[in-house]
C-alpha positions in Angstrom: -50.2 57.1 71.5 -51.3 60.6 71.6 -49.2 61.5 73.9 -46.0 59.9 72.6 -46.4 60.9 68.9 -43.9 58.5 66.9 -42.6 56.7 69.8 -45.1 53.4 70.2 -42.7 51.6 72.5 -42.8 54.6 74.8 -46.7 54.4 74.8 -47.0 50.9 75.1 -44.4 51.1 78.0 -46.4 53.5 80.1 -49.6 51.8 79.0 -48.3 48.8 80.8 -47.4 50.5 83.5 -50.6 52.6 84.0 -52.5 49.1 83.9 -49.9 47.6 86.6 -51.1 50.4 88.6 -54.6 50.0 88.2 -53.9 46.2 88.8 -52.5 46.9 92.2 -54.9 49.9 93.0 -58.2 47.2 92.6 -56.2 44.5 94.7 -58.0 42.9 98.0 -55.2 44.3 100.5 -54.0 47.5 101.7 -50.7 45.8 101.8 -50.6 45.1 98.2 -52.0 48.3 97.2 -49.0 50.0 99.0 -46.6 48.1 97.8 -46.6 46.9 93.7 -45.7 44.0 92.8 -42.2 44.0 92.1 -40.3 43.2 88.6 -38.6 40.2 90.3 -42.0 39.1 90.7 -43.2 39.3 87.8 -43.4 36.0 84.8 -39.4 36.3 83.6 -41.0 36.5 80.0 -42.8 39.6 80.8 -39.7 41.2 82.8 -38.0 40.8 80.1 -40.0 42.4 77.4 -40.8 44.9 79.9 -37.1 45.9 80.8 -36.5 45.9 76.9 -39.2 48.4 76.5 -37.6 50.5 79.2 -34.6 50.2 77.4 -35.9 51.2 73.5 -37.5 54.1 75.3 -34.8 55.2 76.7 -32.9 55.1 74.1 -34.8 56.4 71.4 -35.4 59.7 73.8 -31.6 60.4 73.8 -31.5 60.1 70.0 -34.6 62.1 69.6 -33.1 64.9 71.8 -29.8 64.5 71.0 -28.5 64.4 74.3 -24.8 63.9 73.9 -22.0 65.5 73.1 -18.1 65.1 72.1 -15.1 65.4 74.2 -12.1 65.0 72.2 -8.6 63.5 73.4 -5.4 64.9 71.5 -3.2 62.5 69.8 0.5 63.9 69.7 3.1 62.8 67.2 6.1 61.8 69.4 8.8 62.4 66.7 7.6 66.3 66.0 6.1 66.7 69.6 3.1 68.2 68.5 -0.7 67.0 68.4 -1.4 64.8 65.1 -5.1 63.8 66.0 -7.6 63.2 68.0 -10.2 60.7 69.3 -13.6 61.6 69.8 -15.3 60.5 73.3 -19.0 60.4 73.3 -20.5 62.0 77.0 -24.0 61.5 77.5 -26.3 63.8 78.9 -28.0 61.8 81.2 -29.2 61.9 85.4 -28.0 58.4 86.3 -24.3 58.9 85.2 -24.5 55.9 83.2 -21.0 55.4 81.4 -20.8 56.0 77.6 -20.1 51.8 77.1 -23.1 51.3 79.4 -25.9 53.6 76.8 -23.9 51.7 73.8 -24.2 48.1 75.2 -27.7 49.0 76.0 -28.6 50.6 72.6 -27.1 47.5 71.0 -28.9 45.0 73.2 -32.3 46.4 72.0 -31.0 46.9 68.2 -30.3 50.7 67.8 -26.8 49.8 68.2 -25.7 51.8 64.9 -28.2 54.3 65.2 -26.3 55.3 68.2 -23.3 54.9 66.9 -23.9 56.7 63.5 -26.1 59.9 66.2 -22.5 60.0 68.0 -20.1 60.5 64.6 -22.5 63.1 63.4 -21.9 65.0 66.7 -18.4 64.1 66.5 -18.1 65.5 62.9 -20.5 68.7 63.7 -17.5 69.6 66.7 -14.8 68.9 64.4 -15.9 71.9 63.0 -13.9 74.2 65.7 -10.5 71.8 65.7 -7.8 72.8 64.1 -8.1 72.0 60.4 -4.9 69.8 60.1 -6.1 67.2 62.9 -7.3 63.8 61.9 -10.5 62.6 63.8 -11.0 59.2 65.3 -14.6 58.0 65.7 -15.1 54.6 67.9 -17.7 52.5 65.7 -18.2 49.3 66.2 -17.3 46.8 62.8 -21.1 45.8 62.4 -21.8 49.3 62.5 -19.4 49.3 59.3 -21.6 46.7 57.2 -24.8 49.2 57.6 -25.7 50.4 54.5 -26.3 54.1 55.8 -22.8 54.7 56.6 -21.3 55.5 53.4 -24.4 57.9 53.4 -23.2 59.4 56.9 -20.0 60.4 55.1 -22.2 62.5 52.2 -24.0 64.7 54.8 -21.9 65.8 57.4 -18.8 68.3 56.2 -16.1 67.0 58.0 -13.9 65.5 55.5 -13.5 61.9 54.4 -9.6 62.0 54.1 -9.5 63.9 58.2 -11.7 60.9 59.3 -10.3 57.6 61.4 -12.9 54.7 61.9 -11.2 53.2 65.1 -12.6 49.4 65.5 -14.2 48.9 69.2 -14.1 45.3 68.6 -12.5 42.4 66.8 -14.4 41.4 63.9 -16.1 38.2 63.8 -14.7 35.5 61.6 -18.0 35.1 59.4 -18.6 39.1 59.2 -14.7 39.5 58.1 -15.2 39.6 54.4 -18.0 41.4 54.5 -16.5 44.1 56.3 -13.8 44.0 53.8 -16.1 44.9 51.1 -18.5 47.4 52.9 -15.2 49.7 54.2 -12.9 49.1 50.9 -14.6 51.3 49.0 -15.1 54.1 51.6 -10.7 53.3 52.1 -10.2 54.4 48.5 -12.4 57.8 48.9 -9.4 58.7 51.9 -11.2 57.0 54.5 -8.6 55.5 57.2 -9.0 53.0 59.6 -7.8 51.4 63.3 -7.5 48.4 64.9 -7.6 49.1 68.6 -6.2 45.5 69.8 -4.6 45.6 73.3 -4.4 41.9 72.4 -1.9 41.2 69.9 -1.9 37.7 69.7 -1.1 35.6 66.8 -4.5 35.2 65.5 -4.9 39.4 65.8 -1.5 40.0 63.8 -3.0 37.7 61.2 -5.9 39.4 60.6 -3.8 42.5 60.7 -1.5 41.7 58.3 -4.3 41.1 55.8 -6.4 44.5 56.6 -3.3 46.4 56.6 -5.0 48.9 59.0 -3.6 52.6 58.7 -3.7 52.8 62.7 -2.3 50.1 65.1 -3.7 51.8 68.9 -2.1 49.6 72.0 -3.3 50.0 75.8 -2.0 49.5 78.9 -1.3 46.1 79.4 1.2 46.4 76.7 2.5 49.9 77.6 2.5 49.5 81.4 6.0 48.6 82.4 7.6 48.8 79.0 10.4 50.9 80.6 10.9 48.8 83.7 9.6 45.2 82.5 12.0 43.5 79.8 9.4 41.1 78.6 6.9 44.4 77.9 10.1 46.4 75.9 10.4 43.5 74.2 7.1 43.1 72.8 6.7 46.8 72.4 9.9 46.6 70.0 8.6 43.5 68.0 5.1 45.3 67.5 7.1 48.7 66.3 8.9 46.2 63.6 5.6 44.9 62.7 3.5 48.0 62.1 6.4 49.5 60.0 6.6 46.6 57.6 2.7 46.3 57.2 2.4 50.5 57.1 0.6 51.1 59.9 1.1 53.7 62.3 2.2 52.6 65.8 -0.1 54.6 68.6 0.2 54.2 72.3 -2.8 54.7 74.5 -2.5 55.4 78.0 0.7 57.2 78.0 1.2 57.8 81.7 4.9 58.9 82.8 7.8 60.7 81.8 9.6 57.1 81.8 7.2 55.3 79.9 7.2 58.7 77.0 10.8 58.4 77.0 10.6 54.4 76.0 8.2 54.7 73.6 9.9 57.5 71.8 13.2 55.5 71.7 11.3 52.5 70.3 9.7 53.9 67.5 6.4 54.1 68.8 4.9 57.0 65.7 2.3 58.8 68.7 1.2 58.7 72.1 -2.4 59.0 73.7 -3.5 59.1 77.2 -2.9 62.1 80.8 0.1 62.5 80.7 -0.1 64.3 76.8 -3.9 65.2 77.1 -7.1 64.9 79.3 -10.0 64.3 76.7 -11.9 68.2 76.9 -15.4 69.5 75.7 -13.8 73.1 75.1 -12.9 74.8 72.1 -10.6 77.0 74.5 -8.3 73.9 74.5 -8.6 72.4 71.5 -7.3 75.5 69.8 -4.0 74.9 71.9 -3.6 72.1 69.9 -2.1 74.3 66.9 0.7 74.5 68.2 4.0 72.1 68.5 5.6 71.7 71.9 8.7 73.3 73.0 11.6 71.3 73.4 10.2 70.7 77.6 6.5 70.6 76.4 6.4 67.0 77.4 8.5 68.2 81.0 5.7 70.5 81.2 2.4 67.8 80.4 3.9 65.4 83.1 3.8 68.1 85.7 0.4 68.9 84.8 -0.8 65.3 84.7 1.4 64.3 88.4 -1.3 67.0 89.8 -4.2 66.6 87.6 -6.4 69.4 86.3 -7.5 70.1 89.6 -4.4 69.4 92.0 -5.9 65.9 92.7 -3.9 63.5 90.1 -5.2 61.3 87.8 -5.2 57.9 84.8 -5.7 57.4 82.2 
């Protein structure tokens, strides 16, 4: 414990592991002093509790060192052709190039879930700082994130305004946390706080629940953008949901924008912004978010799909 001041699971962790050691060190055989016994080996229970100890160390080391930062993704308006918002991408600092979903599924699976979460808005907010001033912010969270009682307290210390800030839903919310959810982010929606509902899913059940949050942000992926200017069934849906977010008040966004064709659709439908490449790589630079203060020219879009046919370095890309 000395050595791991305030971190028991750490200690107990490489306590187990110094006795498995020691174990294997006093053993009969050469063999089996050479070669541990392996965790497959191991009782299950103990695996277990030991790969979850792994895991809370882990994670508690990248919140006590903060190791991650933001990367944000511009959100353009397709109407005035000039960036509206943006979404904020967590990117870990890490040496097994673990994907950001990967630390967040992990952090959850041990229970620091919205300690995580709540680490990544504040860097998120602390960025925000060097953005333009008239950009909204989106910050992924997940909705049982929302029903922790520290998040209105988030929204007191960091300076990143409450009326500039998006919660954008990484999940459905479950049937028996729905009301709840309505009254932990109701009053946080009347200080300015906005919300979205990421739902590449729109089935009837989704609209439903839609219809009855009245979210401020409707953001649809691929499978309902891919093909929408080639596939009749896909422009057909596309046009519905445009019909549907403008009599409920939400704001239509399309994610993973990734041709001329497909930009061209969209803005003929209705569709209120665009996400993905082809408009904007996600970037941890200043340098380029300050670009984002000023509208396109009337070929700004000609010029993005050029850029995006070669990718940033001549090698293409997706979204």
């Amino acid at each position: 414990m000395g050595e791991n001041p305030g971190m028991p699971e750490r200690a107990l962790l490489e306590y187990l592991l110094e006795r498995r050691q020691q174990d294997t060190t006093e053993a009969d055989t050469p063999d089996t002093a050479r070669f541990p016994q392996p965790l497959s080996a191991m009782p299950p229970q103990v695996a277990e509790q030991l790969d979850s100890l792994r895991s809370l160390s882990r994670i508690s080391a990248l919140l006590e060192n903060q190791m991650l930062m933001t990367a944000f993704q511009p959100i353009y308006g397709l109407e005035s052709k000039a960036v509206v918002g943006v979404e904020a991408l967590s990117r870990f600092v890490s040496d097994d190039g673990a994907s950001a979903e990967l630390w967040f599924a992990e952090a959850a699976a041990v229970g620091l879930g919205a300690n995580l979460e709540f680490s990544a808005l504040a860097s998120a907010a602390a960025a925000a700082a060097k953005l333009p001033p008239h950009l909204y912010v989106s910050l992924n969270i997940s909705p049982t994130s929302c029903l922790d009682p520290r998040l209105p307290e988030l929204f007191d210390h960091i300076e990143l305004p409450i009326d500039r800030i998006v919660l954008e839903l990484t999940d459905g919310i479950p049937d028996e946390e729905y009301s709840h959810f309505v009254s932990a982010i109701t009053p946080l929606r009347e200080r300015g706080l906005r919300i979205a509902i990421d739902d590449s899913h729109p089935g009837a059940g989704a609209l439903s629940r839609m219809l009855h949050l009245r979210p401020d942000f409707i953001k649809l992926g691929r499978n309902v953008i891919s093909g929408v200017d080639t596939d009749t069934s896909q422009h057909a849906l596309a046009a519905c949901l445009v019909d549907f977010a403008e009599q409920i008040g939400s704001v239509l966004v399309a994610e993973g924008v990734e041709t001329t064709e497909e930009l061209m659709v969209l803005t003929e439908l209705g569709f209120s912004a665009g996400q993905g490449y082809l408009l904007g790589r996600p970037s941890v630079r200043p340098k380029d978010w300050a670009a984002w203060n000023t509208p396109l020219d009337p070929d700004g879009f000609r010029h993005l799909a050029a850029a995006a046919d070669h990718g940033p370095d001549g090698s293409g890309g997706s979204d």
